[in-house]
C-alpha positions in Angstrom: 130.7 152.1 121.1 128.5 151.4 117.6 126.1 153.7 119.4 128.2 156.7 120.5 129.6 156.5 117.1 126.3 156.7 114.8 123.8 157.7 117.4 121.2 158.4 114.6 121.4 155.2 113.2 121.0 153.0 116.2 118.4 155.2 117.8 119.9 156.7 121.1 118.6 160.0 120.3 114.8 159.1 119.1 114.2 163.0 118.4 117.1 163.3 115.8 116.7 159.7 114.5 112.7 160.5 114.2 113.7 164.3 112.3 116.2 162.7 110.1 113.8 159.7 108.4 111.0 162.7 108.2 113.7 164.9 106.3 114.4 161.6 103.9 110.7 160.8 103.2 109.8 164.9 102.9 110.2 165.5 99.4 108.1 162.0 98.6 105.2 162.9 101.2 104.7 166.5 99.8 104.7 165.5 96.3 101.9 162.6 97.5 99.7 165.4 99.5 100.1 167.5 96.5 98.5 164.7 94.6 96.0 163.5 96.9 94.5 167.2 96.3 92.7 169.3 99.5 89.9 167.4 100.1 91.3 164.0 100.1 94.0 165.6 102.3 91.7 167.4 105.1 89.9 163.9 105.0 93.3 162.2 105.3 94.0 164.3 108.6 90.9 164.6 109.9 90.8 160.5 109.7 94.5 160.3 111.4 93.6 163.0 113.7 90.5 161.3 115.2 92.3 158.1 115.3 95.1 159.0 117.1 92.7 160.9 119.5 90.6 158.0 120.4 93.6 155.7 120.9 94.7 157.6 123.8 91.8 157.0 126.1 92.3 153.5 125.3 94.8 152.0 128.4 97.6 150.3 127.2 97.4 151.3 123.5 100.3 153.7 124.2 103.4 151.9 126.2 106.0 154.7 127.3 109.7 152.9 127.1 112.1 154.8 129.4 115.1 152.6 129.0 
């Protein structure tokens, strides 16, 4: 009942719960890029970017939960 109630909160819809913490943490993770200046920033990215990237060919890094 908790959950149909406050379904952001406990996390039955991941999208909205996911969209909602982004919206919080937005106006502290602009001001941080701002400061980490361009090149620190494309580094930052590029870094994330490539990491994210070679996780995926690695099996079992990413576990899909369907329930």
């Amino acid at each position: 009942m908790v959950k149909s109630v406050m379904p952001l909160s406990r996390g039955v819809w991941w999208y909205a719960t996911a969209y909602a913490i982004f919206l919080a943490l937005l106006p502290f993770l602009a001001r941080g890029l701002k400061a980490l200046g361009r090149e620190y920033h494309l580094a930052l990215a590029a870094t994330v970017l490539a990491t994210w990237g070679l996780t995926s060919f690695i099996p079992g890094m990413i576990k899909i939960r369907l329930c």
